[in-house]
C-alpha positions as CSV (number, residue, x, y, z in Angstrom):
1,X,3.6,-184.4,-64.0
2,X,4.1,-182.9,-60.2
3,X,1.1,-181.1,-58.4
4,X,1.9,-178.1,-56.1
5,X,0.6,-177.5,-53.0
6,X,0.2,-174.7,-51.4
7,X,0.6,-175.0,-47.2
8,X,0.3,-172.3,-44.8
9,X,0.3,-171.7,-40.8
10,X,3.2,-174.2,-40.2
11,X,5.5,-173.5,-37.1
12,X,8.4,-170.5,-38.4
13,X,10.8,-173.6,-36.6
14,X,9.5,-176.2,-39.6
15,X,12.4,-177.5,-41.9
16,X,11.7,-178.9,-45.1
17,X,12.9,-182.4,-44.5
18,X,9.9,-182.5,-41.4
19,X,7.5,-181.5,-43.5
20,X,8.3,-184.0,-45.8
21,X,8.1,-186.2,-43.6
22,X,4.8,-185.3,-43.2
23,X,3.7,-185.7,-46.5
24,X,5.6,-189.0,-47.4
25,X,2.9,-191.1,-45.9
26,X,0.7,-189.5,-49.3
27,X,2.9,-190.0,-52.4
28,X,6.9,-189.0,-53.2
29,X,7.5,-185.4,-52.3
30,X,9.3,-183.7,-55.0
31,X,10.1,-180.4,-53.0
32,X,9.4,-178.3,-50.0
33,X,10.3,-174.5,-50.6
34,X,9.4,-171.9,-47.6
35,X,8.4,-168.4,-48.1
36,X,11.4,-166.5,-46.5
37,X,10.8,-163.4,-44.8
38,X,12.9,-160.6,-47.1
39,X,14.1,-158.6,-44.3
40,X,15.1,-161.7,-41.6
41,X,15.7,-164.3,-44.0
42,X,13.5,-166.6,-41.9
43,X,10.9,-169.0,-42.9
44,X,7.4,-167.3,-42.8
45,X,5.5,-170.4,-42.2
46,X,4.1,-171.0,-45.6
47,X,5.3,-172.3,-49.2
48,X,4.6,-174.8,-51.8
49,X,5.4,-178.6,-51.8
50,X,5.3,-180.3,-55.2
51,X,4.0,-183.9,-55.1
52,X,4.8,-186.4,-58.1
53,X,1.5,-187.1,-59.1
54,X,-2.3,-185.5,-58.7
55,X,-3.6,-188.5,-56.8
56,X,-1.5,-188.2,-54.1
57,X,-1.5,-184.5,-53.7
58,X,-5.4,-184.7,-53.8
59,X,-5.0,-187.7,-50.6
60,X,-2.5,-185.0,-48.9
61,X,-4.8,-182.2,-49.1
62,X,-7.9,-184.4,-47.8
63,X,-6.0,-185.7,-45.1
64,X,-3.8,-182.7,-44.1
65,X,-5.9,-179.2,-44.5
66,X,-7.2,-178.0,-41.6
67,X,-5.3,-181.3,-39.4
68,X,-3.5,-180.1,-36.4
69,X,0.3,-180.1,-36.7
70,X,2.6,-179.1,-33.8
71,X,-0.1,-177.3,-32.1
72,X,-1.4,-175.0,-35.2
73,X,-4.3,-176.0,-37.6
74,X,-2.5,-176.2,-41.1
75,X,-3.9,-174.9,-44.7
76,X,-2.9,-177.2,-48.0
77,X,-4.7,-176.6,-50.8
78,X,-3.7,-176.5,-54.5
79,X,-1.1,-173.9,-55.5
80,X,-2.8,-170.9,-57.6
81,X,-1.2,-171.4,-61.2
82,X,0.0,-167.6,-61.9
C-alpha cells in the first residue's frame, strides 16, 4: 500500500522527475503531482508524492522536512486523508 506525502515550499522551477530524484535515495517513488496555480497553470510549489511503502515515506519525512533544498527549507509531512 503507497503512503502520501505532503511537501511544501519547493522552488515554482521544481519538475517532478527532480524531486524524485530527491526522494529515490528513501524508497520507490510512486508519483509526484504539483498543485498548479488555476489562473497561470504553474506549479505552486507544493503537492503530494506517494511512496510505495510506510517505511520509507516515514525515512523521507525524517530526513527531508525542514532540510534545505535549492536554497528554501522544505515541509514533508504525511498527507491529510480527506
Amino acid at each position: 500500500m503507497t503512503t502520501k506525502l505532503h511537501i511544501g515550499n519547493m522552488p515554482r522551477t521544481s519538475t517532478n522527475n527532480e524531486i524524485e530524484g530527491l526522494f529515490r535515495p528513501f524508497g520507490l517513488v510512486s508519483s509526484v503531482i504539483f498543485t498548479k496555480d488555476p489562473a497561470t497553470g504553474l506549479n505552486t510549489g507544493c503537492g503530494t508524492i506517494e511512496m510505495d511503502n510506510d517505511v520509507d515515506a516515514q525515512s523521507a519525512i525524517n530526513r527531508l522536512n525542514f532540510s534545505q533544498y535549492c536554497g528554501r527549507t522544505i515541509g514533508v509531512s504525511r498527507a491529510r486523508k480527506t
